[in-house]
C-alpha positions as CSV (number, residue, x, y, z in Angstrom):
1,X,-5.8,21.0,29.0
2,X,-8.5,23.7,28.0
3,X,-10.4,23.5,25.2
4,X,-9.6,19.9,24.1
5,X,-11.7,17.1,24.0
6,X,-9.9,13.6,25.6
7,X,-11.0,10.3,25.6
8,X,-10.3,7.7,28.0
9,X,-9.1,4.3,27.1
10,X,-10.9,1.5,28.7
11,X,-8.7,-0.6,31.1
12,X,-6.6,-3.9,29.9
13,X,-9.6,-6.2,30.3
14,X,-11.2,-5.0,27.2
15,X,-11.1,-6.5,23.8
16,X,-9.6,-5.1,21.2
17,X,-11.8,-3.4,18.6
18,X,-10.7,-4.2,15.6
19,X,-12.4,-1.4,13.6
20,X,-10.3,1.1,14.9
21,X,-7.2,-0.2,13.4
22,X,-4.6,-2.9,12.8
23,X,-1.7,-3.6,15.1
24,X,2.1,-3.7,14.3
25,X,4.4,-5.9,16.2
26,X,7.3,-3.7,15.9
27,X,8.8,-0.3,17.1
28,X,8.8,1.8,13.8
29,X,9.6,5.1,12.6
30,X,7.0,6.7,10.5
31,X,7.9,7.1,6.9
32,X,8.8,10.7,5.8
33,X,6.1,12.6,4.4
34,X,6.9,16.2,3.6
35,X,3.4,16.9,4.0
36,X,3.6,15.7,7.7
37,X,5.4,18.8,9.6
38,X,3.0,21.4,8.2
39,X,-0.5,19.2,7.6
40,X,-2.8,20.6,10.1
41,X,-4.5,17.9,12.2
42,X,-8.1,17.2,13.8
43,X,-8.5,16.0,17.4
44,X,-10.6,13.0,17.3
45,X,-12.5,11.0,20.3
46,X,-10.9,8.1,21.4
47,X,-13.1,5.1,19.9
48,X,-14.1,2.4,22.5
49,X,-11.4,-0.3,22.9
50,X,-8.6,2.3,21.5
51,X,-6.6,1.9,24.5
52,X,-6.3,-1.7,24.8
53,X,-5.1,-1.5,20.8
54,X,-2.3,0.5,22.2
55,X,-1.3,-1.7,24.8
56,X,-0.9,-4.6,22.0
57,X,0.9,-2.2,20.2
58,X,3.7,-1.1,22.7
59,X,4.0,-4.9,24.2
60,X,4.9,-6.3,21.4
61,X,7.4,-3.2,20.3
62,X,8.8,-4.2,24.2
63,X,10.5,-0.7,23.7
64,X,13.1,-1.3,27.2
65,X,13.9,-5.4,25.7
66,X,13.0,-6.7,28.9
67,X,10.6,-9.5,28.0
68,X,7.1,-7.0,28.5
69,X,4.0,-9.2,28.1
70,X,0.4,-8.2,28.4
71,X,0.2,-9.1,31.7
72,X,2.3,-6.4,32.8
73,X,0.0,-3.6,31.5
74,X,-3.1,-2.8,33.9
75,X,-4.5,0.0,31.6
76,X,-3.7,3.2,30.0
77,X,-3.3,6.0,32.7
78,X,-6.8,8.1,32.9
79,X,-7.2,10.8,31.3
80,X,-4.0,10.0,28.9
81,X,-4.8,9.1,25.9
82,X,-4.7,11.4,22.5
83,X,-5.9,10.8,19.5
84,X,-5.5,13.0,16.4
85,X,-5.7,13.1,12.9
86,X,-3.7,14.7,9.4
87,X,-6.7,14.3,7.3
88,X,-4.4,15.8,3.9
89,X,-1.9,13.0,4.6
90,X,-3.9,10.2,6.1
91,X,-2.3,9.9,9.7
92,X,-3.2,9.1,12.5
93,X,-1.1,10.1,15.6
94,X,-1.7,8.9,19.8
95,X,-0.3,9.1,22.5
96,X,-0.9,7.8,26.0
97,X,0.9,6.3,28.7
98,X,0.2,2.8,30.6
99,X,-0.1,1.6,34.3
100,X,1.7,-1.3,34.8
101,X,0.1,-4.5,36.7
102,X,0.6,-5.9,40.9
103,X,2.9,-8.3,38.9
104,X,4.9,-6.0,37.8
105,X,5.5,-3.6,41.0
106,X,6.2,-7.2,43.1
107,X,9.0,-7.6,41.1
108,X,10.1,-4.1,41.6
109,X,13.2,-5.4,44.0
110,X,14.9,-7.4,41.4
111,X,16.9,-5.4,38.2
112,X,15.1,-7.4,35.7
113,X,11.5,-6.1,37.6
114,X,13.3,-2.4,37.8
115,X,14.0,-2.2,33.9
116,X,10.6,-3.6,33.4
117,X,8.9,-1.1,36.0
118,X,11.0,1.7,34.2
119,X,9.4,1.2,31.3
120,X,6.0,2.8,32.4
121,X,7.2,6.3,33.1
122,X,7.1,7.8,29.8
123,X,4.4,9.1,27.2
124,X,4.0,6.9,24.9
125,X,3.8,7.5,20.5
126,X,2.2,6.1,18.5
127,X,1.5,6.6,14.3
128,X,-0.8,5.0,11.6
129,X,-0.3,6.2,8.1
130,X,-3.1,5.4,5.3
131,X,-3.1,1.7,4.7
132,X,-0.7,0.4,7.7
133,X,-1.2,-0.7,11.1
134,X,-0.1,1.2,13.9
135,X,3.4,1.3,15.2
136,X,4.9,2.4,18.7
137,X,7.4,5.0,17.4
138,X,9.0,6.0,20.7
139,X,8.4,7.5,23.9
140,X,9.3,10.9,25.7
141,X,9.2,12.6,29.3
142,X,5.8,13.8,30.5
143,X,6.0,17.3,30.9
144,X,8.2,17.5,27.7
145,X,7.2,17.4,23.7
146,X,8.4,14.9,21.7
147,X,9.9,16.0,17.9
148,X,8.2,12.9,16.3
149,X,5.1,14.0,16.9
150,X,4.3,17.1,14.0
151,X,3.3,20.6,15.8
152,X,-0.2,20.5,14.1
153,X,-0.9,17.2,16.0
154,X,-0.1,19.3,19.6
155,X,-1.7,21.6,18.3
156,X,-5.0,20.2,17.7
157,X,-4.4,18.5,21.4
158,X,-3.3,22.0,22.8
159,X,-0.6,20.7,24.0
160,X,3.0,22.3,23.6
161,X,2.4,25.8,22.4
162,X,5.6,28.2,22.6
163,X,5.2,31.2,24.4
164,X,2.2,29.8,26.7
């Protein structure tokens, strides 16, 4: 996307570095700020072990209930992960999406290894407001814009402008 700067997550092997942020265990919606729609936002570089934070996050939401562990997630896909910033509010917004593991596509001929598999084609959201841990707060189509993420936020990633 011209003009912004992305950051790469490192793959699954990596720790997690636990100065980037806490983790939550469960699927969350943001709480309303009226500040949120209209705060403008800052793209930020993705720290070093930001994507395996993510993972945690979004395995232990399991967003699709079908029993996803950690073992299922290879990385983050390349290139994917955003990272921005509502510095008047204090939030913290990502998004990325994650390549599931050999385990995962081996069980791809069973329903339970279909739902599971299923849960790796979307974008994935994620929020951390001043003084919480982050939360998975849903996912959305690539090549679509999700409303829980504010238009400043896409903004500062260039990323769903209308009229472009």
């Amino acid at each position: 996307m011209k003009g912004v700067k992305k950051g790469v997550a490192r793959t699954g092997s990596d720790k997690v570095n636990n100065t980037v942020g806490t983790t939550s265990t469960t699927a969350a919606t943001p709480t309303t700020n009226s500040a949120s729609p209209s705060s403008p936002a800052v793209n930020l570089a993705v720290p070093a072990g930001f994507g395996p934070l993510l993972m945690h996050v979004w395995v232990a939401a399991d967003p699709g209930n079908s029993g996803l562990v950690i073992d299922d997630v290879e990385s983050t896909v390349p290139g994917s992960v955003y990272y921005a910033e509502q510095p008047a509010i204090g939030d913290y917004w990502a998004i990325t999406g994650f390549v599931p593991s050999s385990v995962v596509y081996a069980q791809d001929s069973t329903p339970a290894g279909r739902q599971l598999l299923a849960q790796f084609n979307g974008v994935e959201v994620f929020n951390r407001q001043a003084g919480k841990g982050w939360v998975f707060v849903g996912s959305f189509q690539p090549g679509t814009c999700s409303p829980q993420v504010p238009a400043p936020v896409y903004t500062a990633w260039d990323m769903c402008r209308v009229g472009s």
